[in-house]
N, C-alpha and C positions, 0 to 999 in steps of 0.2 A: 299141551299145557300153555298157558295162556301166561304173553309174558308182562311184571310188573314194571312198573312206573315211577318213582319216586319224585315229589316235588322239593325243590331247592330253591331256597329263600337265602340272596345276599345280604348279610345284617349292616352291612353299611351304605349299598346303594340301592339296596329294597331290587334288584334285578330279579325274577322269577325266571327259571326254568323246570322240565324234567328230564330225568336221566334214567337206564335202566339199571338197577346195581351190580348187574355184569361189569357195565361199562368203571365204574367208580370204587377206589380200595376200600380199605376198613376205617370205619367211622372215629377211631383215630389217628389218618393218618394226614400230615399237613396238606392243606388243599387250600388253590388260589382263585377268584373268581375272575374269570375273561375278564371285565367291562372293568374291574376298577381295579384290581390288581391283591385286594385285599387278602389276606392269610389267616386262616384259620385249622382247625381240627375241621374235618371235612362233617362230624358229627353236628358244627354249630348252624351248618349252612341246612340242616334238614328243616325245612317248613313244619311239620308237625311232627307230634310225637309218634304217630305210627309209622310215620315214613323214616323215623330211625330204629323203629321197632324191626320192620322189615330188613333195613340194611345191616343192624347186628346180626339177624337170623342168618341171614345168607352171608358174611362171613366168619360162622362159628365152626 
């Protein structure tokens, strides 16, 4: 099985990464980004809507 990807967009300092969502909790739980320190529901940092679609799935 081939494994997923999810992109993660900083909304305050536009940083881009991707993470696998083995590695990342459930899309509400508070989450900080390295570069600026920011704090959010880890669900606001998903770049698109399927890449929260996915990280719901695999925490259900």
């Amino acid at each position: 099985m081939q494994e997923a990807w999810l992109q993660l967009h900083c909304p305050d300092c536009d940083k881009n990464w991707e993470a696998a969502p083995t590695d990342l909790p459930s899309p509400d739980t508070p989450f900080t980004c390295d570069d600026c320190g920011t704090a959010r529901p880890l669900s606001e940092f998903m770049k698109t809507t399927r890449d929260l679609e996915l990280l719901r799935e695999f925490h259900q």
